[in-house]
C-alpha positions as CSV (number, residue, x, y, z in Angstrom):
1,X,124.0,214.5,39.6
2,X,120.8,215.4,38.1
3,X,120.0,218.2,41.1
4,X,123.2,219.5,42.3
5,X,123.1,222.8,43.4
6,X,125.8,224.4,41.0
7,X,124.8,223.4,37.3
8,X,127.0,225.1,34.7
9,X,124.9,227.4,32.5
10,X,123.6,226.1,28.9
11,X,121.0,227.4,26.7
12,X,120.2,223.6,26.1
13,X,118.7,223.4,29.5
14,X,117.1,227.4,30.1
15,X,113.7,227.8,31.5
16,X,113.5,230.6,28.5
17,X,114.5,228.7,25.6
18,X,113.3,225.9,23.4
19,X,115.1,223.8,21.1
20,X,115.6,224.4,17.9
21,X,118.0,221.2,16.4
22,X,120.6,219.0,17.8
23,X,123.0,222.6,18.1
24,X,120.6,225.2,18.3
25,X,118.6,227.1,21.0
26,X,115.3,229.7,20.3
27,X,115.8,232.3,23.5
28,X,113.3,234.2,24.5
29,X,115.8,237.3,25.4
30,X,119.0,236.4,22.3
31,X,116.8,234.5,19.7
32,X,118.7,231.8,17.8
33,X,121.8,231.1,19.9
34,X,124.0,227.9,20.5
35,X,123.3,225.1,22.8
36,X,126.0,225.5,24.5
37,X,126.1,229.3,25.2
38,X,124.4,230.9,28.0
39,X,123.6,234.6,29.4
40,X,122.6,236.8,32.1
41,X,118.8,235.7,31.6
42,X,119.6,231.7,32.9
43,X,117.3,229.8,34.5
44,X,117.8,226.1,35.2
45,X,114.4,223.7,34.3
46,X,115.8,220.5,35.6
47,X,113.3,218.5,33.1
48,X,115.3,220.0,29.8
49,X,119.0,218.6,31.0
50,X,119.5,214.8,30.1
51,X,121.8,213.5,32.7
52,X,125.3,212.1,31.5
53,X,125.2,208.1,30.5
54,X,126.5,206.3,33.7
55,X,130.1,204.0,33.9
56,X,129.5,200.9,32.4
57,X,130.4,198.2,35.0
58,X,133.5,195.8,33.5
59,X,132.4,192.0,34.1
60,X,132.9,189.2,32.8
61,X,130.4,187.5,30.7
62,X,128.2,185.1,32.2
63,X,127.0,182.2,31.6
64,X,123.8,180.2,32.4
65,X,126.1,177.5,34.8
66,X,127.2,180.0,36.9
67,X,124.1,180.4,38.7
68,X,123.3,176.4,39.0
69,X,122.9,174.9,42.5
């Protein structure tokens, strides 16, 4: 869930940082760290954090007679 109430703490997703690349975080407080470390100073901005994909459903494929009267 995108706003659950206990988000594990990432530097990819701070209120104090901004991205650098793909890997890399600029802090304000540490300076370059990883994306994926965090530290005392972490405050969650919702709008940074890109949810995970969801499931893909399993169906079979469909075809245009299926949905003839």
């Amino acid at each position: 869930m995108l706003f659950r109430k206990k988000i594990e703490p990432r530097c990819s997703y701070c209120a104090r940082g901004g991205r650098a690349n793909d890997h890399e975080v600029i802090c304000a407080k540490k300076g370059i760290v990883p994306a994926e470390s965090h530290c005392g100073a972490f405050r969650y901005d919702p709008l940074k954090r890109v949810p995970p994909r969801p499931a893909k459903l399993e169906t079979e494929e469909l075809r245009q007679e299926d949905f003839q009267l």
